[in-house]
Phi, psi and omega in degrees: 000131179252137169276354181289110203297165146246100192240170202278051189174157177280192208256310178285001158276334165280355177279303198330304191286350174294341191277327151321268154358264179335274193319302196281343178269346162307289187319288159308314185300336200278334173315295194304343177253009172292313237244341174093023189257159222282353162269130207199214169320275198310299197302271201319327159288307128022271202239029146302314197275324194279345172285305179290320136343279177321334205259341160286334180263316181307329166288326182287344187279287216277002137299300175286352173219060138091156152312344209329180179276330170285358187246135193219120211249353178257000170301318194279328177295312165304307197296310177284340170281307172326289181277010176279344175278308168319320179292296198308312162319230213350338194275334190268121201219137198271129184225121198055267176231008187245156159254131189244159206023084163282310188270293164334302167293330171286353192269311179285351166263319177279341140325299167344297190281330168297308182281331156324310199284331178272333184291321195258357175068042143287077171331284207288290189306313184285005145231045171236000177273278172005287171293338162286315180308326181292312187305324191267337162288348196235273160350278176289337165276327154332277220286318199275313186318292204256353184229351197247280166309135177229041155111167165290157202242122171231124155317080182287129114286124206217105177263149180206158152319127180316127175206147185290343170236059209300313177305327156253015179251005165272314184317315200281320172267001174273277180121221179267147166152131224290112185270127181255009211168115158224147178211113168292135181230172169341128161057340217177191157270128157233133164238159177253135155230196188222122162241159171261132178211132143285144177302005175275333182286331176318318200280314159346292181275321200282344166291293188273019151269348190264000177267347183296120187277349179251021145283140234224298206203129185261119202219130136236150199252000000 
């Protein structure tokens, strides 16, 4: 029995691109699990390597068994982009009002498309998707970070002790921000607000509202 595929390339350019494939998606993963985000090394290597495969199969059917009228080398490449949006959906997580992997998913689709593209012997053009893809995840989120960005959008929930104005003694330890709830309850208030916070100012405000002696219960979502 011969086990030797006939494949349109010799057998180490296809060992290459999986190893390719397999590296830059290692390589992406590692930014996204430095960042704590649910998507990380393994998937993105993973499933880089598993593209380049799809992508490498797609060529081998209709080398090895004809042109046919049935044969579409683009059927299998399409069928993975298509289910890398389920894999990216899991990567997105609703946390209060803000949305976390956004960029994780959009990041786990273009891998994707890298390892296709290496998979299909595009070389060049797939690392040069590769060298941008790092830059805007590592590079550019700085730059979004320290010039761009002004924070997470947070549910603040707050019982607090009778106070003659509850709205403006919220201004003063709070600062700005959209009240979605307020209700009297025994003795006191419960509010909702909507804040924009960095993580710094969270941990910032959430120190100095825990010093209030006349806040009762505290949440922020």
């Amino acid at each position: 029995m011969n086990f030797a595929e006939h494949l349109p390339f010799p057998l180490w350019e296809g060992l290459l691109r999986l190893s390719l494939s397999f590296i830059a998606g290692s390589l992406i993963g590692l930014e996204r699990e430095k960042r704590r985000q649910p998507a990380g090394f393994r998937t993105h290597s993973v499933l880089a390597l598993g593209s380049a495969l799809m992508s490498i199969l797609s060529l081998y059917i209709p080398y090895s068994y004809g042109q046919g009228t049935g044969v579409d080398p683009s059927r299998i490449t399409s069928q993975v982009i298509t289910g890398i949006g389920f894999l990216g959906a899991g990567a997105i997580i609703r946390i209060g009002v803000s949305i976390k992997g956004l960029t994780t998913a959009a990041s786990l689709w273009t891998t994707a498309g890298i390892g296709l593209s290496i998979g299909a012997g595009m070389y060049l053009l797939s690392v040069f998707a590769f060298l941008l893809l790092l830059l805007t995840l590592s590079i550019m989120s700085k730059i979004e970070r320290e010039f761009i960005n002004t924070g997470n959008r947070y549910v603040i929930d707050i019982t607090i002790d009778y106070v003659e104005d509850p709205i403006s003694y919220l201004r003063d330890l709070i600062g700005n921000f959209r009240l979605r709830k307020i209700s009297k309850i025994n003795g006191g208030f419960q509010i909702s607000v909507e804040s924009e916070l960095t993580q710094e100012m969270k941990y910032i405000l959430l120190n100095k509202l825990l010093k209030e002696k006349s806040i009762r219960s505290l949440e922020i979502l």
